[in-house]
C-alpha positions in Angstrom: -10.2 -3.4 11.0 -9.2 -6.9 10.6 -6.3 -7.3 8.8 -2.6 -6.1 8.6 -1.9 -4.5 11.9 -5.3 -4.4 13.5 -5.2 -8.3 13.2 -2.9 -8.6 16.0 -5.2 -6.5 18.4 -7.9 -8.0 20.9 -11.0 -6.1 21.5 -9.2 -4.5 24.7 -6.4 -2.9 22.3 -9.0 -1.7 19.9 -10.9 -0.2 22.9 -8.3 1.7 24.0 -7.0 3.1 20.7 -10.2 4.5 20.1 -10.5 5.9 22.8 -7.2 7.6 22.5 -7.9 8.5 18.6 -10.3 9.9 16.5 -12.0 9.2 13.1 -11.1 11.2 10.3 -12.0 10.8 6.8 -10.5 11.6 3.5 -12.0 12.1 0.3 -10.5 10.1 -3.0 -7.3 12.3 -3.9 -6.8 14.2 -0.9 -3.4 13.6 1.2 -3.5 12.0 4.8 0.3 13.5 5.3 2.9 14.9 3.5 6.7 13.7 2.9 8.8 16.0 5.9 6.1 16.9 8.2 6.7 16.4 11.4 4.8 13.2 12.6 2.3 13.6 15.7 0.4 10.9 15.0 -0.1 7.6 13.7 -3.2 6.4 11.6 -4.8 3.2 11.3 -7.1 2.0 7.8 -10.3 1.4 8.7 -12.0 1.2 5.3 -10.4 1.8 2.1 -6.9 2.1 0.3 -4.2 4.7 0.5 -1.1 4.6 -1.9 2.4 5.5 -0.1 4.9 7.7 -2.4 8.2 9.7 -2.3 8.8 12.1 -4.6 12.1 13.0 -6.5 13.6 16.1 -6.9 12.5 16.7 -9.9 8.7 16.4 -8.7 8.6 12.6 -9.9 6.1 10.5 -7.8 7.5 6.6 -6.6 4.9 4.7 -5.6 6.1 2.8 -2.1 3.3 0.7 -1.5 -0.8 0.4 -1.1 -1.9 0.1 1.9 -5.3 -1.1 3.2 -8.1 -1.7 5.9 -6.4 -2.5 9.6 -2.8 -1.5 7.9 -1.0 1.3 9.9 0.8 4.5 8.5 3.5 6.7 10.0 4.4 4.8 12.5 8.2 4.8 12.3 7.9 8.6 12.5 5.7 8.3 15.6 8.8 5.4 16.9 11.7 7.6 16.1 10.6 10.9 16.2 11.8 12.3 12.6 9.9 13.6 9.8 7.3 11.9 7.7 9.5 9.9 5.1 6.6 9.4 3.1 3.5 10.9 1.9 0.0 9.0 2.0 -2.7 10.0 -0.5 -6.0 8.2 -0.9 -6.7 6.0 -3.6 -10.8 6.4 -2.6 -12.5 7.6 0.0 -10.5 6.3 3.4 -11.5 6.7 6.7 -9.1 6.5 9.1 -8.3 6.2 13.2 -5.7 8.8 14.0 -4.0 8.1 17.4 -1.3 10.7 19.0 2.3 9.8 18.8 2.7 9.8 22.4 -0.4 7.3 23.1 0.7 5.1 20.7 3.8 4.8 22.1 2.6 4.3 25.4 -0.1 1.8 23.9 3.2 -0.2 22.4 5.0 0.2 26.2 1.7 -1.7 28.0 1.7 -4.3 25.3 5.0 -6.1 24.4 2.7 -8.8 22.5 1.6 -5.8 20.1 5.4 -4.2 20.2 6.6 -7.6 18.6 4.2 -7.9 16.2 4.8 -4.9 15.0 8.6 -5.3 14.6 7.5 -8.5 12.9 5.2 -6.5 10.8 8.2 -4.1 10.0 10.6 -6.7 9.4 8.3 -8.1 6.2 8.1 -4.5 4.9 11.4 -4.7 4.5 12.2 -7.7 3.2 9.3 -6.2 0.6 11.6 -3.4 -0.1 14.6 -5.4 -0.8 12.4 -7.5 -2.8 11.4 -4.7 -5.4 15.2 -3.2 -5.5 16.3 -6.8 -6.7 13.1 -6.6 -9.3 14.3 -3.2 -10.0 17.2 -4.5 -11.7 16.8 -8.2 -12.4 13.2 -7.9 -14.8 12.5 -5.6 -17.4 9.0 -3.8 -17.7 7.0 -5.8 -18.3 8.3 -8.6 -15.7 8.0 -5.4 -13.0 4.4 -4.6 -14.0 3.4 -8.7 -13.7 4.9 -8.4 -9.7 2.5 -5.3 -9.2 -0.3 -7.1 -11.1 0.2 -10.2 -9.4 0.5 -8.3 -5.8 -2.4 -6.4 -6.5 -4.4 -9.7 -7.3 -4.1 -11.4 -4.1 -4.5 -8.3 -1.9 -7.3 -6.4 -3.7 -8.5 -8.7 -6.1 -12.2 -10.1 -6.1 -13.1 -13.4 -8.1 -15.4 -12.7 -11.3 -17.2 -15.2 -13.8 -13.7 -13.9 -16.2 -10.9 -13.9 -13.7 -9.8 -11.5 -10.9 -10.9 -8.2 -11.1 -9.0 -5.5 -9.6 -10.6 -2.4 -8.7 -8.4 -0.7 -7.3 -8.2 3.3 -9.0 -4.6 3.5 -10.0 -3.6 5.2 -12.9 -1.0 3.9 -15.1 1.4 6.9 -14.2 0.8 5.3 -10.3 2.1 2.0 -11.7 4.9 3.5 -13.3 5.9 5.1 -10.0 5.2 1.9 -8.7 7.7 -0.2 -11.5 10.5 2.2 -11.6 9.5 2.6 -15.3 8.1 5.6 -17.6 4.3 5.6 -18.5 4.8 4.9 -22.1 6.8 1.8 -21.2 3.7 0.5 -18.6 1.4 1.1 -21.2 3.3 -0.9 -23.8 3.2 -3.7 -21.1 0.0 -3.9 -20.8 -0.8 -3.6 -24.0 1.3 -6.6 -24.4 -0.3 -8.6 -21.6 -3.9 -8.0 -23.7 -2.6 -9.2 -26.4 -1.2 -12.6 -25.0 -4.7 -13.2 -22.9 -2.6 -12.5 -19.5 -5.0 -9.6 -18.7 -8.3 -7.4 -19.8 -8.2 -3.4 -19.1 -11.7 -1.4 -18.8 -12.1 2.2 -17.2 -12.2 1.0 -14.0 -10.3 -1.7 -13.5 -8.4 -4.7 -14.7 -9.4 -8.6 -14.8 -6.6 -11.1 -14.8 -7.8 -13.2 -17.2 -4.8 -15.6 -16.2 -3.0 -15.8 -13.3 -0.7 -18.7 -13.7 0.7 -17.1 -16.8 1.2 -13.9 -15.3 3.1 -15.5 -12.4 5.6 -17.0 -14.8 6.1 -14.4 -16.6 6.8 -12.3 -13.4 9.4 -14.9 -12.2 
């Protein structure tokens, strides 16, 4: 656990979560909590990624966010004391430490240095939401799907002898919950981006191919 949240915490913090919490794991697919459950605990990523959605009325998944290692989940219904607001599925196999509500809280109490970061921490997720509402309706498709691209990039991506690979399993009806946009339209994007050089698409994954192009057209 060494990034996100968990990169504010000393070895002391870490000690005492853990011994508060417990491991659980999830297979790829499976749901770590569900949108209006009540929230008794909070989980920190130790190893792999989890995707957070809502869901419209009509059953229509909107991708949130990805979340990975030393990132934190539920933990403004483990602050406030309402329902889950979100559900977290995993994207592959995540293991996670699950910590009581109540600890946590008390963790947060013994530690103002922790309690701040993790305003801080909350503060930038929401600048991030603003951020994609403005996207939502200032860029078409196609400059939508370059944000995601580019965001997925930098946080997931790992160099190869072509570009940067990103391997992380989300389908294309993910990344149009994600853009705001239908599946067709996504897949027209990056059909688009192939064709222009921005990107290369395989079964598993795709390579940006170039990164300074897809920036600008993302702005």
């Amino acid at each position: 656990m060494s990034d996100g949240f968990a990169s504010v915490l000393e070895p002391s913090d870490i000690e005492a979560l853990t011994a508060w919490g417990r491991v659980r794991r999830f297979r790829r697919g499976a749901a770590l909590f569900h949108e209006g459950e009540d929230a008794d605990h909070v989980l920190i990523v130790r190893s792999g990624r989890v995707k957070v959605s809502s869901f419209t009325a009509d059953g229509k998944e909107i991708v949130l966010a990805v979340r990975g290692p030393g990132e934190l989940l539920g933990e403004l219904s483990a602050i406030d004391g309402q329902p889950r607001s979100a559900t977290a599925g995993a994207l592959e196999a995540v293991e996670v430490l699950s910590v009581p509500a109540e600890d946590f809280r008390a963790f947060l109490g013994t530690r103002p240095r922790i309690a701040v970061a993790l305003m801080q921490m909350l503060s930038r997720r929401l600048r991030d939401a603003d951020r994609k509402r403005v996207e939502f309706g200032a860029y078409d498709t196609v400059g939508r799907v370059c944000h995601r691209l580019v965001e997925l990039a930098e946080r997931f991506g790992e160099e190869s002898a072509r570009g940067v690979r990103i391997t992380l399993p989300l389908s294309q009806q993910e990344l149009a919950g994600w853009t705001g946009s239908s599946r067709e339209a996504v897949s027209k994007a990056l059909h688009l981006l192939r064709e222009r050089g921005y990107i290369e698409t395989a079964r598993r994954g795709i390579t940006v191919l170039d990164m300074a192009a897809l920036r600008r057209r993302a702005s």
